[in-house]
PAGU-931863 format. One record per residue (C-alpha): residue number from 1; residue in three letters; x, y, z. Coordinates in nm, 2 decimals, padded with zeros to 4 digits. Example, Ala and Ser with C-alpha at 12.3 -4.5 7.8 and 13.67 -1.06 7.14 Angstrom:
<rs>
<r seq="1" type="ALA" X="01.23" Y="-00.45" Z="00.78"/>
<r seq="2" type="SER" X="01.37" Y="-00.11" Z="00.71"/>
</rs>
This chain:
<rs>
<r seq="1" type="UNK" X="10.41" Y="15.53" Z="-10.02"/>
<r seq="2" type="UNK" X="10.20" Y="15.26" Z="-09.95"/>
<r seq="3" type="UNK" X="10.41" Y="14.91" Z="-10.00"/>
<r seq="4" type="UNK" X="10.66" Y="14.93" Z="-10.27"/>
<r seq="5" type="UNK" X="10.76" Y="14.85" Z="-10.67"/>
<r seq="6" type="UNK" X="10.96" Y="14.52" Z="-10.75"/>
<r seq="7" type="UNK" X="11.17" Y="14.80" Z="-10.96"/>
<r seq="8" type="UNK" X="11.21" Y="14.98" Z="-10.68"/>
<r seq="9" type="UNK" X="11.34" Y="14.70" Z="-10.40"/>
<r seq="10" type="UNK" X="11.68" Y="14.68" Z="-10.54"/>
<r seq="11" type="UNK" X="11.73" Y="15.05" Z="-10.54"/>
<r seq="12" type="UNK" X="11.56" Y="14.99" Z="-10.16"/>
<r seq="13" type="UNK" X="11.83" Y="14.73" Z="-10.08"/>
<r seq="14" type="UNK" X="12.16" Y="14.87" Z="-10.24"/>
<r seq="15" type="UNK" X="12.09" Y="15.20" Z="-10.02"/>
<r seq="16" type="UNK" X="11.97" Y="15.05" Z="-09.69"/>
<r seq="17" type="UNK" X="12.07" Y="15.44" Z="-09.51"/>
<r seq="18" type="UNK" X="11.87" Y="15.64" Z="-09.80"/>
<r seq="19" type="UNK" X="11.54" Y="15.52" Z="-09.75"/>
<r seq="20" type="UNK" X="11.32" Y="15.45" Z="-09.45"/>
<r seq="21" type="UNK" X="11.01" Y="15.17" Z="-09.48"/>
<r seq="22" type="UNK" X="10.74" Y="15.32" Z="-09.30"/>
<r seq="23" type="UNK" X="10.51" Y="15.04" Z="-09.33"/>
<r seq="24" type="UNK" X="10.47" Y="14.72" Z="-09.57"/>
<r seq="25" type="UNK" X="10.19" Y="14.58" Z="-09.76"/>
<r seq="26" type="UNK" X="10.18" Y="14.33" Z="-09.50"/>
<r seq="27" type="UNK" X="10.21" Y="14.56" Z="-09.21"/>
<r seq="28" type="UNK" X="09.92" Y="14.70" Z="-09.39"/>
<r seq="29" type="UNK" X="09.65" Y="14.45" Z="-09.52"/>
<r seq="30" type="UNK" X="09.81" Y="14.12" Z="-09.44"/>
<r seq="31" type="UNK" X="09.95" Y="13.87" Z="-09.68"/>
<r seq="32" type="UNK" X="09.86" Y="13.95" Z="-10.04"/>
<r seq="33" type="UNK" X="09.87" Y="13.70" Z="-10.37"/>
<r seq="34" type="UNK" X="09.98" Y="13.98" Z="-10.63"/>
<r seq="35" type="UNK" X="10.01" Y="13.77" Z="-10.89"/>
<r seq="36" type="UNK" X="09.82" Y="13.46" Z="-10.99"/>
<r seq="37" type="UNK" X="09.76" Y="13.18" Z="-11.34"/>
<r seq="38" type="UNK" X="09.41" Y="13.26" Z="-11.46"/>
<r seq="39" type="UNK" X="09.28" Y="13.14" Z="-11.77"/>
<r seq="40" type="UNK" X="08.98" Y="12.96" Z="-11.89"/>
<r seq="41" type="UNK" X="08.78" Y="12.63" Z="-11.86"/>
<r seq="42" type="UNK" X="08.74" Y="12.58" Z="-12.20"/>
<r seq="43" type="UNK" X="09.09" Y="12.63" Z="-12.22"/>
<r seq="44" type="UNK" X="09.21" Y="12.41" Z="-11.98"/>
<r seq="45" type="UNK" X="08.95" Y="12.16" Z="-12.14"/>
<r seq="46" type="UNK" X="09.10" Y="12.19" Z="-12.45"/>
<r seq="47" type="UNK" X="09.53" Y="12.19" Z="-12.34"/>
<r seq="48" type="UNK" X="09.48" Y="12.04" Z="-11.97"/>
<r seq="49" type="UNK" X="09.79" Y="11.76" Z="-12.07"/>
<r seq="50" type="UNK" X="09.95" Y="12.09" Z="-12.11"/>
<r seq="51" type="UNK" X="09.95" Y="12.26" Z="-11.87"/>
<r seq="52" type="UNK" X="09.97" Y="11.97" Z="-11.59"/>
<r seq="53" type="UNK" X="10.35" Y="11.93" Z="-11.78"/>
<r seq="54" type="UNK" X="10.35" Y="12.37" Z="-11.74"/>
<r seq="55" type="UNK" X="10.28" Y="12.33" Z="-11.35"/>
<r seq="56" type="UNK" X="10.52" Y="12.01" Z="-11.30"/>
<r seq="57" type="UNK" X="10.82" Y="12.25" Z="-11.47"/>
<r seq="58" type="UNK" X="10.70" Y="12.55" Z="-11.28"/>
<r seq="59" type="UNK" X="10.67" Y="12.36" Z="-10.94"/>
<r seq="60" type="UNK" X="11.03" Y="12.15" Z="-11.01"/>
<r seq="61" type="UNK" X="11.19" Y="12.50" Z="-11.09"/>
<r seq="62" type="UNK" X="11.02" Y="12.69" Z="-10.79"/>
<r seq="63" type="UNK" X="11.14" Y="12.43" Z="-10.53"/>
<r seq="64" type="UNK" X="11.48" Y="12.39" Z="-10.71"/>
<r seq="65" type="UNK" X="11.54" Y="12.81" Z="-10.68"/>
<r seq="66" type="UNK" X="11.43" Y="12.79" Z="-10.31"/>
<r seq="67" type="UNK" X="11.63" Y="12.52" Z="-10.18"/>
<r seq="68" type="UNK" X="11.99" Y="12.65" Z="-10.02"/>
<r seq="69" type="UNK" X="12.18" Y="12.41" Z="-10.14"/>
<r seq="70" type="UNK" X="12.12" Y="12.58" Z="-10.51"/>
<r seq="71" type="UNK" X="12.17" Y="12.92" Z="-10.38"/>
<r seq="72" type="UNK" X="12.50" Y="13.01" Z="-10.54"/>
<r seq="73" type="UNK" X="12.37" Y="12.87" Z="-10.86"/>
<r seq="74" type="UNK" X="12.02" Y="12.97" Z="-10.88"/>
<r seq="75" type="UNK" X="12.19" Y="13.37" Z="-10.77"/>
<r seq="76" type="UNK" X="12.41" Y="13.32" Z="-11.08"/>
<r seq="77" type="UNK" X="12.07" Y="13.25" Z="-11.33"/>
<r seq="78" type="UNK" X="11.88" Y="13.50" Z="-11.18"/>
<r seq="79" type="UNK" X="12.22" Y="13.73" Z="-11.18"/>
<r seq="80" type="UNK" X="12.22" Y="13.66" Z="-11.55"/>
<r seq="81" type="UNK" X="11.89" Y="13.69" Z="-11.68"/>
<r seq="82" type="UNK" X="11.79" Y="14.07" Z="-11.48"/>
<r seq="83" type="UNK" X="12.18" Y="14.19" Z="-11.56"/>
<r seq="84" type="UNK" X="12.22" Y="14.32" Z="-11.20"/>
<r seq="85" type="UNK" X="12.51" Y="14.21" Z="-10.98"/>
<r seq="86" type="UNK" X="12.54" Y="13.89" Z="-10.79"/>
<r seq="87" type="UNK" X="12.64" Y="14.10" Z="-10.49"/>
<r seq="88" type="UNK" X="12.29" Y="14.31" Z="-10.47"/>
<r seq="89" type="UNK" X="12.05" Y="13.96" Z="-10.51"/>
<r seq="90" type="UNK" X="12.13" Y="13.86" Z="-10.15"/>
<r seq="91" type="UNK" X="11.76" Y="13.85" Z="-10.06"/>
<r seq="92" type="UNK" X="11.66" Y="13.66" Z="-10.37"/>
<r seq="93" type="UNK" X="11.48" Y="13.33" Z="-10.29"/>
<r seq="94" type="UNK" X="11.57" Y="13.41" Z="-09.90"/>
<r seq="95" type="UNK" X="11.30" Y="13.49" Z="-09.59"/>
<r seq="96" type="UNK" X="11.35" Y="13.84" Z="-09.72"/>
<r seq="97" type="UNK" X="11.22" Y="13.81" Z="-10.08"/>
<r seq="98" type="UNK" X="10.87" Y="13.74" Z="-10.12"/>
<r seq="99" type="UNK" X="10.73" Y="13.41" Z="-10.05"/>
<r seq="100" type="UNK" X="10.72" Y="13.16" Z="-10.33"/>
<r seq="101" type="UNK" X="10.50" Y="12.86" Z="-10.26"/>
<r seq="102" type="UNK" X="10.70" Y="12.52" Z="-10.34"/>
<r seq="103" type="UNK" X="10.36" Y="12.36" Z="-10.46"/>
<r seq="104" type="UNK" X="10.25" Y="12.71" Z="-10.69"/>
<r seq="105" type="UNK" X="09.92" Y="12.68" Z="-10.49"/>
<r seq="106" type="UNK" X="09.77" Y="13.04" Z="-10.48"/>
<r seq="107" type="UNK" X="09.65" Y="13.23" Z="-10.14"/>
<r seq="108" type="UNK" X="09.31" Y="13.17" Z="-10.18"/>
<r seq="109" type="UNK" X="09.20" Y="13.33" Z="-09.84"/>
<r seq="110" type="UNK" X="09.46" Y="13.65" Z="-09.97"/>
<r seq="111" type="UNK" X="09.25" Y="13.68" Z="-10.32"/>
<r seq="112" type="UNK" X="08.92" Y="13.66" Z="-10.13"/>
<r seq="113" type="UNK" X="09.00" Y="13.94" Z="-09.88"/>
<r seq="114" type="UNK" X="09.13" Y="14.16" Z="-10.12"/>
<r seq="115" type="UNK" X="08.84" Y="14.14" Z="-10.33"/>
<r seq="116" type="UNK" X="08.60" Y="14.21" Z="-10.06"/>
<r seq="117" type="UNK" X="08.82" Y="14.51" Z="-09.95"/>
<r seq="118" type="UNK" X="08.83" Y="14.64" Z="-10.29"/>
<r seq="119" type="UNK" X="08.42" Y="14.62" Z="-10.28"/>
<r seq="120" type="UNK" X="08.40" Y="14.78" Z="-09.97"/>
<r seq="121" type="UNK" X="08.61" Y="15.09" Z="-10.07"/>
<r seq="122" type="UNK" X="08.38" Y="15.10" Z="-10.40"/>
<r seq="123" type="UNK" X="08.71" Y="15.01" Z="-10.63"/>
<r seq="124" type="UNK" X="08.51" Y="14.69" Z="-10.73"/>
<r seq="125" type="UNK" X="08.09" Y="14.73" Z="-10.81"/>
<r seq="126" type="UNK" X="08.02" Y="14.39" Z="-10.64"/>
<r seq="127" type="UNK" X="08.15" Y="14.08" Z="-10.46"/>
<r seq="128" type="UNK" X="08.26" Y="13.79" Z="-10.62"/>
<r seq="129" type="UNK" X="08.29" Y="13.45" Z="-10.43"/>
<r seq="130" type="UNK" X="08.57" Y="13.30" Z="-10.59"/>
<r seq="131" type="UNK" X="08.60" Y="12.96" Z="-10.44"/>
<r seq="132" type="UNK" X="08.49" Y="12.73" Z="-10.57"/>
<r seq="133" type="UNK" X="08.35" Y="12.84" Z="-10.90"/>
<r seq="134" type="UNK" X="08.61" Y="13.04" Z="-11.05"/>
<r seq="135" type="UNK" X="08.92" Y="12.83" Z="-10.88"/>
<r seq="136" type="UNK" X="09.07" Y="12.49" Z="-10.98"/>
<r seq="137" type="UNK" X="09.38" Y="12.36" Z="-10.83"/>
<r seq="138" type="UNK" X="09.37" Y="11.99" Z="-11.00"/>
<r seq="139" type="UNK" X="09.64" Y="12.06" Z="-11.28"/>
<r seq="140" type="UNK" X="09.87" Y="12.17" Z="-10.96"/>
<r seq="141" type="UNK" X="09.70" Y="11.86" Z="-10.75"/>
<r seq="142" type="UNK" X="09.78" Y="11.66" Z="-11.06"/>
<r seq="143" type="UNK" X="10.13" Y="11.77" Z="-11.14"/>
<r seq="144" type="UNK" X="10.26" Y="11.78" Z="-10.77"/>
<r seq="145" type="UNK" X="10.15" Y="11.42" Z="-10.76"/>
<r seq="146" type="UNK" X="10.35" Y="11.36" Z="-11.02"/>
<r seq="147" type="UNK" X="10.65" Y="11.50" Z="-10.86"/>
<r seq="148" type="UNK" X="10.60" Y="11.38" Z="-10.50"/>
<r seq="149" type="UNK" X="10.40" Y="11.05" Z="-10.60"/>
<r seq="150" type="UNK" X="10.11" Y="11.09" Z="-10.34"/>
</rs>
């Protein structure tokens, strides 16, 4: 199998002696960005004051969920809103989950190379540069500066 489910890590960690990880998505192709915001200009044109106030909530609530002294609280949310027990979320905003970035700023370099890998096994016809055409970080520049006031 290569790298795993989301599904399938809690099945991974409440049977540590069932399974055997032979290698990671890491181990691999390095760091990966699986998930990413994507959207239009014309639509951020059109609801930018929006979504700066989307990414200021998003960022507040990221670094809230990662810091330790909201660990017992943010395992009883996340407890509550997935319906699985406290007890099996140990690794849930820890080194052991996967990494959540405290500003939501996406790995760039990540996208880029899997792009270029996906061309070179043929899953993708062509390459596609996406920086800095198809990337804008200002309504995360602009709603971190909010938060941090720099």
């Amino acid at each position: 199998m290569i790298g795993t489910l989301p599904q399938f890590l809690q099945e991974l960690r409440s049977h540590p002696n069932k399974y055997r990880v032979l290698f990671t998505a890491n181990d691999a192709v390095g760091p990966t960005q699986a998930v990413l915001w994507g959207m239009r200009a014309e639509t951020i044109a059109a609801h930018r004051p929006v979504f700066v106030d989307f990414f200021e909530d998003h960022i507040r609530a990221v670094r809230w969920f990662i810091d330790a002294n909201n660990r017992e609280e943010a395992l009883d949310i996340l407890a509550g809103v997935t319906k699985l027990p406290k007890e099996s979320l140990g690794f849930a905003f820890s080194k052991d989950d996967f990494y959540h970035s405290p500003d939501a700023r996406p790995e760039l370099d990540s996208v880029q190379r899997e792009i270029d890998e996906a061309v070179k096994l043929g899953v993708l016809p062509q390459r596609v540069e996406i920086r800095p055409k198809h990337v804008d970080l200002s309504l995360i520049e602009e709603a971190k500066k909010r938060i941090d006031g720099k």
